[in-house]
C-alpha positions as CSV (number, residue, x, y, z in Angstrom):
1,X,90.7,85.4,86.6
2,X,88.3,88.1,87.1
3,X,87.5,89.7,89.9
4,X,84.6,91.9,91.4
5,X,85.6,94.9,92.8
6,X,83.1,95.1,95.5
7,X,83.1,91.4,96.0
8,X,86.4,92.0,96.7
9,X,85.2,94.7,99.3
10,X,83.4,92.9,101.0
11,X,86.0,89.8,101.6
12,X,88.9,92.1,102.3
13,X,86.3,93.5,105.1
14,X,85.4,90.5,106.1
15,X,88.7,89.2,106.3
16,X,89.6,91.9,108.3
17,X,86.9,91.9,110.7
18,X,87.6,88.2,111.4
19,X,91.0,88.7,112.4
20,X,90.2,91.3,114.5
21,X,87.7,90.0,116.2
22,X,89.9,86.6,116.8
23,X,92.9,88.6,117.9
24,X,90.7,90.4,121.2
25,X,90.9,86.9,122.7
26,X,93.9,86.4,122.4
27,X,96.6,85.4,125.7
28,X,99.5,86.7,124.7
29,X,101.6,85.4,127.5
30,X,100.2,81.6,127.2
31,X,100.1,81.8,123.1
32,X,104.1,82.7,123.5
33,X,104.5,79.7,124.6
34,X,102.5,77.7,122.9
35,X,103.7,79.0,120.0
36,X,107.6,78.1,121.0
37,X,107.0,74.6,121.5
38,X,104.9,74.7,118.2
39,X,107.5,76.3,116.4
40,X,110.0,72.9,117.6
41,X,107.6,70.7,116.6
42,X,107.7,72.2,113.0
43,X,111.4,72.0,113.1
44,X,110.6,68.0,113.1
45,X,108.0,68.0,110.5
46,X,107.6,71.1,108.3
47,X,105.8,70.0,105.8
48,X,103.5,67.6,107.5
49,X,102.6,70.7,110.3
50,X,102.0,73.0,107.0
51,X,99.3,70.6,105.7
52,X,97.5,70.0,108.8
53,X,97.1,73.4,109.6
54,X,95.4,74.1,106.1
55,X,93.5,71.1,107.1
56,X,91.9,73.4,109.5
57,X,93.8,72.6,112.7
58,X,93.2,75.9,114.9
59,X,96.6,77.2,115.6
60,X,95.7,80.9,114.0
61,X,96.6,83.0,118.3
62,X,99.7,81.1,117.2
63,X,100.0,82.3,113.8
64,X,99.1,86.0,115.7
65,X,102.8,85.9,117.8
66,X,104.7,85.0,115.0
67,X,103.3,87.2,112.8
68,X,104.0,89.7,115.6
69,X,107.8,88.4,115.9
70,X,108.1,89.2,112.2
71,X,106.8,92.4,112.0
72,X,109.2,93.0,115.2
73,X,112.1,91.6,113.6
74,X,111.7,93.3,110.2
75,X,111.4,96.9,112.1
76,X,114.2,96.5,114.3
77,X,116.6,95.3,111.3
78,X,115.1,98.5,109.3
79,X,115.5,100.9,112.4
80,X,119.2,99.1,113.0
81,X,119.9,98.8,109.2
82,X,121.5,101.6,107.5
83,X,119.6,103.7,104.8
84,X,120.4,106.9,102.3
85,X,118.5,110.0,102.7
86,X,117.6,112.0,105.5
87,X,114.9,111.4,108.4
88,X,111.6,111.4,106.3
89,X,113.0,108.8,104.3
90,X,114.3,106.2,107.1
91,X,110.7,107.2,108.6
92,X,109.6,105.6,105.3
93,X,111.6,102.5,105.2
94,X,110.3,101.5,109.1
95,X,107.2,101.8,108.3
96,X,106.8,99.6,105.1
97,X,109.0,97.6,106.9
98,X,106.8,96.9,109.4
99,X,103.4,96.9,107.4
100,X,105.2,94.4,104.6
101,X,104.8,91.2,106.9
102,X,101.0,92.0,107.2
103,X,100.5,93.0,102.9
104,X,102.3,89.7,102.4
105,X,100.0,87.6,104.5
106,X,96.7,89.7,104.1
107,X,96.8,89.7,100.0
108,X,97.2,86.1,99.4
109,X,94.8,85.5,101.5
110,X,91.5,88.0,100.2
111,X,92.9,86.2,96.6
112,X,92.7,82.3,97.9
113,X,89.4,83.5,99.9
114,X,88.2,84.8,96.3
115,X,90.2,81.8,93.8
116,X,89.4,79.0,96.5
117,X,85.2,78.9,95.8
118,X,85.1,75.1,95.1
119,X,87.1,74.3,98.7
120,X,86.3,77.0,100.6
121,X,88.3,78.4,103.7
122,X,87.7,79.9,106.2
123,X,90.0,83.6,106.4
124,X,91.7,82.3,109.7
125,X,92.9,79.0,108.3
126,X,94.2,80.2,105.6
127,X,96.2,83.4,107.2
128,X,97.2,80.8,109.8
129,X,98.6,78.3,106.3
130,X,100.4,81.3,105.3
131,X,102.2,82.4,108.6
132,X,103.3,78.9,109.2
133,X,104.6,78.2,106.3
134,X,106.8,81.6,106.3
135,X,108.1,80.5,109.6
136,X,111.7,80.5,107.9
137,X,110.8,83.8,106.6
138,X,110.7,85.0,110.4
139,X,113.9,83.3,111.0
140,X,115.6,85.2,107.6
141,X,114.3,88.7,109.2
142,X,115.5,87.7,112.9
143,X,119.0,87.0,111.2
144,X,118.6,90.5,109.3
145,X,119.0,91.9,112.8
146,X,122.2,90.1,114.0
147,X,123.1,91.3,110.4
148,X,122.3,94.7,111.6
149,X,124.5,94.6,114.6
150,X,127.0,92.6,113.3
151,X,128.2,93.8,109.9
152,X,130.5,90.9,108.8
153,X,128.3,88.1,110.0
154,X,126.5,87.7,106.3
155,X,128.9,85.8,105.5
156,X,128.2,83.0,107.3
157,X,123.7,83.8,107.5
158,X,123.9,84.8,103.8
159,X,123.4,81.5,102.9
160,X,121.3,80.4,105.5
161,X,118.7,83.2,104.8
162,X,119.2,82.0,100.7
163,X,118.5,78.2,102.0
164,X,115.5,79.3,104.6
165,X,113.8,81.4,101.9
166,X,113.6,78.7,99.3
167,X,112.1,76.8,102.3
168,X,109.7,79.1,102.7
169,X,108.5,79.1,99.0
170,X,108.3,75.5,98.7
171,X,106.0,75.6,102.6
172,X,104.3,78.1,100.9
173,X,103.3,76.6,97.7
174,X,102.6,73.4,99.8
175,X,100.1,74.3,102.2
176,X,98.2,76.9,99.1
177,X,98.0,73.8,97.5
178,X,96.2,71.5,100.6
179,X,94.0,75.0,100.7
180,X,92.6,74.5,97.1
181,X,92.8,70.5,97.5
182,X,94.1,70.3,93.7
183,X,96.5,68.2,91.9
184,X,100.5,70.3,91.7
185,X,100.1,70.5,88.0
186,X,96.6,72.1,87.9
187,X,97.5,74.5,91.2
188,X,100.7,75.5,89.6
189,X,99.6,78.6,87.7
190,X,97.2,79.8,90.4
191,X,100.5,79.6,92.6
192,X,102.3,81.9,90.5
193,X,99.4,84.3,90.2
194,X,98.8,84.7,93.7
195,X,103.3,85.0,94.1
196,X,102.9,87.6,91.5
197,X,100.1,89.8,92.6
198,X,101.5,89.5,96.3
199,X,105.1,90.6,95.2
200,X,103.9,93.5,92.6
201,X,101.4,95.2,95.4
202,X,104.7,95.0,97.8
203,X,106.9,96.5,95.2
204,X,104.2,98.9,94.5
205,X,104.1,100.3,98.3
């Protein structure tokens, strides 16, 4: 796949400038609980909820406050979690804690906005796919924080978060593929390009 570097520019500025302006109207307080009784309606039908949002169902001030839970969650566990080095370096580890929710939702997206020509999305639905289907993600980084505060519980969440995150693949792979409206054979290796590039610029920050 190649890609042009200021066409790529221009849709991660575009991308950005989308969300932003969306997120200004958001109601927090009425989204919250939206978003709760969203959230138990997904319980019911995971799958089916993942599609019809990358069907273009507007639920993307929703996909805002759980986005906002995860980011939450991830820097309380990392603030709570314990770490080697001194201060700089815990500094370090909150922060990409907190920014890694947002690099794992914000690159698939510029790629699927820039793979995704033929069945074009807009940059809302397809951040909104994205959060949805790593709803169990958000669960796995709330249970990092009982983790966090109590040690020996991993015994019993360790296999939970193991279980939710294989969930969370499969959501994941699942609502990419309604984006590009392609058969699973033919989406496959575009899935595993855009799980690769996501997971190397993570690693790399």
């Amino acid at each position: 796949m190649e890609i042009d570097k200021e066409e790529l520019k221009n849709e991660a500025k575009e991308t950005v400038n989308q969300v932003r302006d969306t997120i200004k109207n958001v109601d927090i307080n009425k989204e919250a609980k939206e978003t709760h009784g969203f959230v138990k309606g997904m319980c019911v039908e995971p799958f089916e909820t993942v599609e019809r949002v990358a069907n273009g169902e507007e639920v993307f001030n929703r996909a805002v406050i759980l986005l906002i839970i995860h980011i939450a969650a991830a820097t309380i566990a990392s603030i709570l979690g314990y770490s080697y080095g001194g201060i700089v370096n815990k500094l370090k580890e909150i922060i990409l804690s907190a920014i890694s929710p947002i690099v794992a939702i914000l690159v698939p997206t510029i790629l699927i906005v820039l793979m995704n020509k033929n069945n074009k999305k807009s940059a809302t639905t397809v951040i909104s796919t994205l959060v949805v289907a790593s709803v169990p993600s958000i669960v796995v980084a709330i249970i990092d924080v009982l983790e966090a505060i109590l040690r020996n519980v991993y015994l019993i969440t360790s296999p939970i978060s193991s279980a939710l995150s294989a969930i969370a693949i499969i959501l994941s792979f699942v609502g990419m593929k309604r984006l590009f409206d392609e058969e699973k054979g033919k989406f496959l290796p575009k899935f595993a390009l855009i799980k690769f590039i996501t997971a190397l610029v993570l690693y790399v920050i």
